[in-house]
C-alpha positions in Angstrom: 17.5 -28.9 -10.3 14.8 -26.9 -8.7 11.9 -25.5 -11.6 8.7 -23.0 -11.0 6.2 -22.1 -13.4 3.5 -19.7 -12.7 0.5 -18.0 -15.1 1.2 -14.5 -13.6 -2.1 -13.1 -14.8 -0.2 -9.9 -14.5 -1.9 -6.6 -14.1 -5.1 -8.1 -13.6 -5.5 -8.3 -10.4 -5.3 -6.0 -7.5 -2.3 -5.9 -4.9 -0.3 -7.0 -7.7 3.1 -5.3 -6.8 2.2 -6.9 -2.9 2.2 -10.3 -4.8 5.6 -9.7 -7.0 7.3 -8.7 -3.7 5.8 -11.9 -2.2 6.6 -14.5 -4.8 10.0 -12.7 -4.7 10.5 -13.7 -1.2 9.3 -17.2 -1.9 11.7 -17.4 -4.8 14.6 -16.0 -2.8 14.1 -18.6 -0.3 13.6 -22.0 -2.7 16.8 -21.1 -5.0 14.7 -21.9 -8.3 17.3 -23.1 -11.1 14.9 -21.9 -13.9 11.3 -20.1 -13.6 8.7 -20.5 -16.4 6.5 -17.4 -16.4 3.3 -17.1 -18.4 0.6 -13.9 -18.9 4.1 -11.4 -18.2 2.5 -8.1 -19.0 3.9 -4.7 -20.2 2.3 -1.6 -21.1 2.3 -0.4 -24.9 2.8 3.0 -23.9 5.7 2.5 -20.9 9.1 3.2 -22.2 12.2 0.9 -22.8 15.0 0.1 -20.9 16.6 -2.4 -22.4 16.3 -4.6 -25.3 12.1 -5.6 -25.7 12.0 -4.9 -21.9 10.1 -1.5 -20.3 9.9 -0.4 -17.1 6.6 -2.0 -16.1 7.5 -5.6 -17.2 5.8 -7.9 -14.7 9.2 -9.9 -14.9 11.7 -7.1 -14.8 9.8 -6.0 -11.5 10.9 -9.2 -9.6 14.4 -9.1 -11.1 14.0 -5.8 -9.2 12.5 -7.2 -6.0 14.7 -10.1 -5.8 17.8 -7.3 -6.3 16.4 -5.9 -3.2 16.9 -9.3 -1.4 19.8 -9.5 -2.4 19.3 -11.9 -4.7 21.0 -11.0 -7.7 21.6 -14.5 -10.1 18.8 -14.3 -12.2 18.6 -13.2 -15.5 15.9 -13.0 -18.0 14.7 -14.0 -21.2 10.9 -12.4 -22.3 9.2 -11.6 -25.6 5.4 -10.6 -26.1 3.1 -12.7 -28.2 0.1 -10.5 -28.6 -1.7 -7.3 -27.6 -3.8 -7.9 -24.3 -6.7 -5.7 -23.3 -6.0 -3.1 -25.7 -3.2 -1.5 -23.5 -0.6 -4.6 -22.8 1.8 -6.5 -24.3 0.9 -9.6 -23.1 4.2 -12.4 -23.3 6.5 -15.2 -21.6 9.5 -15.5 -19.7 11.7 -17.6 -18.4 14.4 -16.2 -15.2 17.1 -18.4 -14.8 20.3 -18.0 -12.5 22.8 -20.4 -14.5 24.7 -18.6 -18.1 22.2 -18.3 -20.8 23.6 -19.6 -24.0 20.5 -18.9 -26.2 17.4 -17.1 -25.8 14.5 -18.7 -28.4 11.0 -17.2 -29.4 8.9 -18.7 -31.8 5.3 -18.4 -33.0 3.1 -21.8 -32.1 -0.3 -20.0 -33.9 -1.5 -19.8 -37.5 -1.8 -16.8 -37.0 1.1 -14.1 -36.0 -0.3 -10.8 -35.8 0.2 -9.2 -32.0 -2.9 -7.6 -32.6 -5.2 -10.7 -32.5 -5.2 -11.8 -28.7 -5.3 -15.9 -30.2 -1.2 -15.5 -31.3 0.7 -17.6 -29.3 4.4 -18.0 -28.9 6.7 -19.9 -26.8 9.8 -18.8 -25.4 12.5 -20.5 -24.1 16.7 -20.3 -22.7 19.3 -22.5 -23.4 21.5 -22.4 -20.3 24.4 -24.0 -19.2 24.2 -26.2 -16.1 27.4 -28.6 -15.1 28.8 -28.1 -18.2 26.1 -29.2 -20.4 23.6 -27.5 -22.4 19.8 -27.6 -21.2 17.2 -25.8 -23.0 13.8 -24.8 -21.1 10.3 -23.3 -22.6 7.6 -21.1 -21.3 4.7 -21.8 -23.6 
């Protein structure tokens, strides 16, 4: 089983969408069973398009660029934890290409208010891989 995890810092940093198409490509190429993905940003203000997921999702952007590769296994799981920099949604996710059983988000802070930028959650998938359930956490 092949596993990535990467602190996406997303949206704060410059060439961002030249990076997501990058690390696209790199995941296209290793075949990654399940990718943990920390720092996935949204904005408050973009609009939904599915479930907890808008348009500007850090992670639903390389769904998108791995689409146009062709690659079209993965599926995510993403929740936000906390408010980031006044103007994001700051959260976790976890992109996986095998059946997801379960999706699982749960607070690891005292405190869960989105508004103070110290909550913390984890998020996780249960998937099925040879017949067996596996469960895997972006924290």
């Amino acid at each position: 089983m092949k596993l990535l995890t990467l602190n996406c810092h997303s949206w704060q940093e410059e060439n961002q969408l030249q990076k997501i198409k990058y690390l696209a490509e790199i995941i296209n190429e290793k075949k990654y069973d399940v990718i943990a993905l920390q720092e996935v940003s949204q904005s408050i203000e973009a609009p939904y398009i599915y479930e907890n997921i808008k348009e500007d999702n850090f992670a639903f952007i390389l769904l998108k660029n791995l689409e146009q590769l062709g690659c079209r296994d993965y599926s995510l799981v993403w929740d936000f934890a906390h408010i980031g920099y006044e103007k994001y949604e700051e959260g976790l996710a976890i992109l996986t290409k095998h059946p997801i059983i379960k999706k699982h988000s749960f607070y690891v802070s005292k405190n869960q208010n989105p508004l103070f930028w110290k909550t913390r959650k984890i998020v996780g998938a249960t998937i099925r891989w040879h017949g067996r359930p596996l469960s895997f956490y972006s924290c």
